[in-house]
Every structure is written in C-alpha cells, then in structure tokens.
N, C-alpha and C positions, 0 to 999 in steps of 0.2 A: 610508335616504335617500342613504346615498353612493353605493349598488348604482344606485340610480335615476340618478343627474345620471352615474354610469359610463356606463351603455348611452345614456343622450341622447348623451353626447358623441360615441359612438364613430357613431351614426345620424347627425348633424352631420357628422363628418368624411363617412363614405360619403355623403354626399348632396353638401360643398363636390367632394370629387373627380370625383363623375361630371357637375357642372354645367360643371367645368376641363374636363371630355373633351370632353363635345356643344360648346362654346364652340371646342377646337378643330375639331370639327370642321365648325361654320362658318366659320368663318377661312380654312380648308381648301379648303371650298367658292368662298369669295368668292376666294384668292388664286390659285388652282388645284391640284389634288392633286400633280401632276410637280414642282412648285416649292416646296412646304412638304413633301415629303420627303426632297426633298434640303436643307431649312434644315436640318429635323429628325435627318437623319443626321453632317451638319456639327455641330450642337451637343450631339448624344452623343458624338461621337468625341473631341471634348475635355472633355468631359465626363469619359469613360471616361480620359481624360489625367491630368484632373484628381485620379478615384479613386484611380488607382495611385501617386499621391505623397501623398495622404491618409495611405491606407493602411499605406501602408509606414511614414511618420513616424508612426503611429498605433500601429503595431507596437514599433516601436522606442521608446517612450513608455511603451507601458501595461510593455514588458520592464524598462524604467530605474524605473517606480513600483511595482515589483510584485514584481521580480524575489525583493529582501528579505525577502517575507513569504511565498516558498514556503520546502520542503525542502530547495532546491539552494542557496540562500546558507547552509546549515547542513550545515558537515561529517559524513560520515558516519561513526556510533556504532560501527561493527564492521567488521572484515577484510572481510568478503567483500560487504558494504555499499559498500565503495570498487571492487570490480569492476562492482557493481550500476551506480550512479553514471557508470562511466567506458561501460558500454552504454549507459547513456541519453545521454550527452555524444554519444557518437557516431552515434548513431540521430538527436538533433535537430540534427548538425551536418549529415549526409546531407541529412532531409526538409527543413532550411531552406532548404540550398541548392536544391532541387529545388523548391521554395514560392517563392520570388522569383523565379527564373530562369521557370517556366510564366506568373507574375503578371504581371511585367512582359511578355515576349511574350503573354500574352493581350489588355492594354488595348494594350500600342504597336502591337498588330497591328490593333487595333479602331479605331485612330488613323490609321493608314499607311493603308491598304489602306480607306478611307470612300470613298463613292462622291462621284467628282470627274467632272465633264466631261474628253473624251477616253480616259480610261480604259478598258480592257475587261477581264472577267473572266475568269481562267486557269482551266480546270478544272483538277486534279492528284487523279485517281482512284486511281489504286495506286503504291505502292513496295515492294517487296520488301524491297529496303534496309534503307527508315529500319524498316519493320515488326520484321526482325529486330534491327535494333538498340534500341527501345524495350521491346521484348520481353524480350530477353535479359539487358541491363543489368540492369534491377531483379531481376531475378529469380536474378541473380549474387550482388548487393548482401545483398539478403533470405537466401538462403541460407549468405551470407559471418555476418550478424549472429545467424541461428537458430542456426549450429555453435557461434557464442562464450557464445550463452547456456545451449543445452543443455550444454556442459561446465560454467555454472558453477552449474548447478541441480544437477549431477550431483555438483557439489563440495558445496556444500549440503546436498543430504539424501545424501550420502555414512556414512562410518564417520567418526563424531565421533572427536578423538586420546582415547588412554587415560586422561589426566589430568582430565578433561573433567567437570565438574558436571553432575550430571543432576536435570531437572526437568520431573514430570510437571504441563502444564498443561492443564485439564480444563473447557471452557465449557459451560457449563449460563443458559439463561431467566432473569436476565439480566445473571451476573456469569461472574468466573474463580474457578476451584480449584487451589490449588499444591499440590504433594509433594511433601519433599523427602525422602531416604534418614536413615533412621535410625543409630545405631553401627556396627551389623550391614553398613551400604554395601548394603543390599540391598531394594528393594521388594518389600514384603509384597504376596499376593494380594486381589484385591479381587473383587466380582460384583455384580451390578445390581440383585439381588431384596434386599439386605440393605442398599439404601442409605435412612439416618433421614436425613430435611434439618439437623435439630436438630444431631443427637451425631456423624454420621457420613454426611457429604455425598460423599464418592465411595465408599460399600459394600465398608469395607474388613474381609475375614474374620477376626475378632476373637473365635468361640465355635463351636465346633457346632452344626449345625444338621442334623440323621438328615432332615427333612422335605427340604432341598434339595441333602441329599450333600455338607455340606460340614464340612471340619474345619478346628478352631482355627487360624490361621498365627502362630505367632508371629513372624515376620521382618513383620508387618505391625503388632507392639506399639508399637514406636518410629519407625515412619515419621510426619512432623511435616504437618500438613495445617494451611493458609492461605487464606485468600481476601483481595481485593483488590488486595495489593501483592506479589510479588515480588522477591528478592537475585539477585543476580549477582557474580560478580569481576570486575573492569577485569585486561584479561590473561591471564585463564584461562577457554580455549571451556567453554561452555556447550552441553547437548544437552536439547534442548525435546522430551520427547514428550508427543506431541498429541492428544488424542482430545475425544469430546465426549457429553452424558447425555443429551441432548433431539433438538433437532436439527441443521442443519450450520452450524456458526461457522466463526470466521478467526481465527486470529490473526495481527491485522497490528503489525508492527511496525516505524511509519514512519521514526523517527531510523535503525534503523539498516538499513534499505532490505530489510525481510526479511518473508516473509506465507509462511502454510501452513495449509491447510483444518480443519478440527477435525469429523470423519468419525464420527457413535456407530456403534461395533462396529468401527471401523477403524484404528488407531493410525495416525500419520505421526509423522515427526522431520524436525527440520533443527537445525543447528548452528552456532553464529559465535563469535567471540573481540567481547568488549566493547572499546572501544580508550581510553573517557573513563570517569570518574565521573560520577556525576551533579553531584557539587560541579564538578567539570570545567568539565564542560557550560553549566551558568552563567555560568562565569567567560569560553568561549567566545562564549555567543551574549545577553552582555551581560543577561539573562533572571534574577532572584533566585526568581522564580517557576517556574525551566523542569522538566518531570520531562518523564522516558521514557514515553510514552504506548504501554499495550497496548490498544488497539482490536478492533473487531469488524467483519470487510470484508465480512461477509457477513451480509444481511437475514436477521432470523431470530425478528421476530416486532412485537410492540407496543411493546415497549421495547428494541429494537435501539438504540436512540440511547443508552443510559444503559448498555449494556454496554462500561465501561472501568476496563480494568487500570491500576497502577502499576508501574514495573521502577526499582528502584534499583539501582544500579552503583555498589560500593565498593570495597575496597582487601581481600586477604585478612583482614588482621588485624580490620578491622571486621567479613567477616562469619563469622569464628571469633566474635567476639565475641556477634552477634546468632541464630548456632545455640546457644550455650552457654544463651540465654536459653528459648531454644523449647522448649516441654511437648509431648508425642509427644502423638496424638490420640486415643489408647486410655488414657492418664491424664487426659483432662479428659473425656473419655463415663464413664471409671469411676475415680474419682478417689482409688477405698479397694483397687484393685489397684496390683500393682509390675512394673515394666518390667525384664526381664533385659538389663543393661546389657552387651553383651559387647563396652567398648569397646577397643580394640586398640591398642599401640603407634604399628603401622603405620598403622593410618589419622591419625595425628594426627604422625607424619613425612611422611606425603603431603602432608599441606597447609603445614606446616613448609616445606617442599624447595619447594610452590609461591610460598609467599610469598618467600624468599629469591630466589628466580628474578628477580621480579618487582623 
C-alpha cells in the first residue's frame, strides 16, 4: 500500500509540474515571448542572489551542527594521525576557499551580468593568461600537497623503531585475528593448508606433516592468538603486520587517522605510537562508552557491516599484566602438551625500560 500512494504521489507531482509549464506558457503567449523572458531572466538572477546567501548560511549551519559528531571535533589517537589531520586541515582550508570564492562569483555573475535594456554582450574567446594561470595554480597547489603526503605515507609504512610491539593482524569473513609473539620474541611459522577454524584459525605449524613438507616450528608453541579485541601501549609504536585468509580487507583505523589494505598472500605494515588510553579517550571526548573502533574499509562480502575490531590502549604495566594472563595457542588445541618457556631476562628489562620511559 505505501509502494502504491509512493508512485501516485510522485505521477501527481509530474503532472502538477508540467500543467505549471503549458500555463506558462500561455502567459507567455498572451503577454509576449520578448517580454516574459526578460521577467523571467530578472527573476532568476535574484533568484540566483538569493541561492548564494542560502547557501552559504546553510553551509555554515549544517558545519556549526554537525561539525561535533565527525572525527575532526576528536583528537587524534596516534603521532602520525596528527600529521594526517594537519593534511586534511589544509587540503579543506585550500578547497574552501576556492569553493566560496568560484560560488559567489558564479551567482553574482548570474546577478550582474542578466540581461537588461541597453546592454550588449562582450564576447571574450581566449586568454592565454588567465589559461596559464588557472592551469598552473592548481596544479602547483596539488603537487605541493601529494609531496607532503607521500613523505608521510613513506613515514608510515616505513621501518617501525626497535622498541616497537608487533602485531600480526589477520582479516578473515567476517572478523579480525591477532598474534602476538610468544617468550621467544619471535613469530612462529604458519601455512594456509593447515589452517582448523576451531583449534587453529591462522595455520600456525605445530606437528609434522611428510605430505605437505612441513616440519614441527617450535618458535610458533608460544605465539598467543586472539580474536576480536586487540592491546596496545599508550607510548610505545606499535607495528601492525597485515595480511588477509579470504579476500581483501582494510583495516581502518579511524580514531587514529590510519588504514592499510589486508592483501591474502601479501603482507603490508604500517606503524603509529598510541598518544591516549582508552580510559583517556573517555575522559576526552566526554563518551563512558567510547572504544577504538578496528573497522573494515573495504566491501568484502555479506557481512562486511559486522566485520569490527576492538583496540584497547593501556598503560605498559596493564598490558604486562593482561600477556601474563594469555595461554599460547598450541596449549589450548593441545592442552596435555608443555610449552618450552625460553623466557629471558632481557626481554622483561625491555619492557621494564619501556614503562619507566613512559
């Protein structure tokens, strides 16, 4: 029924509009055609006056009600998020100004320049000039803004610092997979043909196997596998390597102004330092509910909408705390075998020395 009184209304409208046209153009008829188009270009041109102060306070309106509920009234989560930020500052500070300035001379030109008694029309068929000049400009501008972003994309998937958490994040139909390094500091091998959804969701090499060439890893006993949510430290970069089981994800990460394709068979990295907590972040953007949202920017099937991560951002001490708690993933597939703990001094002064830093 509502499908139905839709399409009436809309056959309604199309018929009131075009009985308004034939009407004018009777009118038209009766008053003369030379004489009702020149009303009619008189009362577009302020018309067109009118738009342009609409407009504009209609821009500056929806910016004042709206502005709050994007990304940009919300500080940016990470270092190189604040670079991100400061290109897009200047990117909408350029296109605005060039956005008003063409606007307004497009209506006050449609204003001015209406046809009036005594007037004649100038042609102006070429300039060389102004050509070069519109030309050039932008294409100054644009080049000026590509060099500042290729260096800081360069800085991004650059060489993460040594100190640096690493963590494999691994999109699969229609969640995330984390790894994070075991005692050893080291990622165990893994391979595609030996991935169980159950016991072992990224096919990490765990046993022999003579049929597909592969041998036992043990540097892959103690590597700690997650899904859903994600740690980080506030303070200390982070290196996300990226890959993907199915096919091509994103992971975007809007708080802190950062996104990198998730490639099966291709690894990617990028890198940022966290700058808030998540308890932080709260207390920032007035939000008891706020978390770091990992998203998915790239369609990648039926349930693309429901592919979303969690990233918590804590303090070192918390998340020494929350590794201490974590079972490697080769203890919970086989839970009557023992992990060779080959935990080290050094590794637990490393993260000692980071948190004092901090």
């Amino acid at each position: 029924m509502t499908m139905f009184l839709t399409i009436t209304a809309i056959i309604l409208i199309f018929i009131v509009i075009f009985q308004i046209s034939k009407a004018n153009e009777y009118i038209a008829i009766i008053k003369g055609e030379e004489k009702t188009r020149k009303q009619g270009n008189k009362i577009n041109a302020y018309l067109m006056l009118g738009f342009m102060i609409i407009g504009l306070v209609g821009v500056w309106y929806c910016n004042k009600l709206l502005y709050s509920k994007t990304l940009l009234g919300v500080p940016s989560a990470s270092d190189h998020g604040e670079k991100v930020d400061q290109m897009l500052w200047v990117t909408i500070w350029i296109t605005g100004f060039v956005f008003i300035v063409t606007q307004v001379l497009l209506f006050w030109f449609a204003f001015k320049y209406r046809e009036q008694e005594g007037k004649k029309v100038f042609f102006f068929p070429h300039s060389s000039k102004l050509e070069i000049i519109w030309t050039s400009v932008p294409a100054i501008v644009l080049a000026i803004l590509i060099v500042i972003g290729l260096k800081n994309w360069y800085i991004i998937t650059g060489d993460a610092p040594k100190n640096s958490l690493e963590v494999e994040v691994v999109g699969k139909q229609f969640n995330w997979i984390f790894r994070y390094k075991g005692n050893d500091d080291v990622f165990g091998r893994k391979y595609y043909k030996v991935i169980d959804e159950a016991t072992n969701p990224l096919g990490l090499v765990w046993k022999d196997n003579e049929k597909l060439g592969l041998k036992d890893d043990e540097k892959a006993h103690d590597d700690i596998v997650l899904q859903q949510t994600m740690y980080v430290v506030k303070g200390r970069p982070v290196k996300l390597i990226i890959g993907s089981r199915d096919v091509i994800h994103d992971v975007g990460l809007p708080h802190f102004r950062m996104k990198m394709d998730a490639v099966p068979g291709i690894p990617t990295t990028m890198w940022f330092t966290p700058k808030y907590t998540t308890k932080e972040m709260k207390e920032i953007t007035k939000n008891p509910d706020f978390i770091y949202e990992l998203a998915c920017d790239q369609m990648c099937g039926n349930g693309h909408y429901s592919m979303k991560g969690i990233i918590e951002v804590v303090t070192q001490q918390e998340f020494d705390a929350w590794m201490a708690e974590k079972k490697p993933a080769y203890l919970t597939a086989f839970p009557d075998k023992n992990v060779k703990t080959e935990t080290t001094t050094t590794a637990i002064a490393d993260n000692k020395a980071i948190a004092e830093k901090q």
